[in-house]
N, C-alpha and C positions, 0 to 999 in steps of 0.2 A: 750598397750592394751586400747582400747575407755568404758566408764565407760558405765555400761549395768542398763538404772533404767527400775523402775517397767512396767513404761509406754511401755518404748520401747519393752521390752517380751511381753505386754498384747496386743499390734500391730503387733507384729508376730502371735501371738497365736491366734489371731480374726478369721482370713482366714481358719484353720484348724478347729477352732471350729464351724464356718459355713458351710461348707463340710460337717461335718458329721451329722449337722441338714437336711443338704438335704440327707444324703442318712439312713439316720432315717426316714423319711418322704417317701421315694420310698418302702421300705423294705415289706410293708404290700400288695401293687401293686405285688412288685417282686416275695412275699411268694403266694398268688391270683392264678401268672400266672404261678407258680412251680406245686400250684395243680391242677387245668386244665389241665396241660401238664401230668402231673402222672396220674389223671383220662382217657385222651385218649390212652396213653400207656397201660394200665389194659384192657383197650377196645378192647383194637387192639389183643391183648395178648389173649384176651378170644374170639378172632373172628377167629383167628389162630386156636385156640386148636378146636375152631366146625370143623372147613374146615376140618381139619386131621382126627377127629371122623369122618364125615361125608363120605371121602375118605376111611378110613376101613371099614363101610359098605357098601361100594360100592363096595369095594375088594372083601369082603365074599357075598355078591349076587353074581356077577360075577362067582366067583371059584362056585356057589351050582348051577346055572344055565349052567354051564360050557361053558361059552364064553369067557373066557380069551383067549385074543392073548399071541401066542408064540413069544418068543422074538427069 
């Protein structure tokens, strides 16, 4: 077995420990564009729930005016 010094681990160990400065460094970009992406889901989400409101009062005028088509 080939003798393992200090140096040689801290030359392995370099590469892994700069990776994860970079993605230390992405992480606040990444967290950013997670909530943008959750803020237009809520959006979307609450623009859904009007349509559907908006569509049962159109339902009950319809039925009090009695203009429903029969299926």
């Amino acid at each position: 077995m080939a003798d393992v010094s200090n140096g040689l681990m801290y030359e392995v160990l370099k590469q892994p420990m700069s990776d994860m400065v970079g993605v230390k460094d992405a992480l606040p970009e990444n967290t950013a564009a997670l909530k943008a992406l959750r803020t237009h889901i809520i959006a979307q989400a609450r623009d859904i729930h009007n349509i559907y409101a908006i569509l049962g009062r159109l339902e009950r005028i319809e039925r009090r005016l009695d203009i429903v088509e029969v299926a």
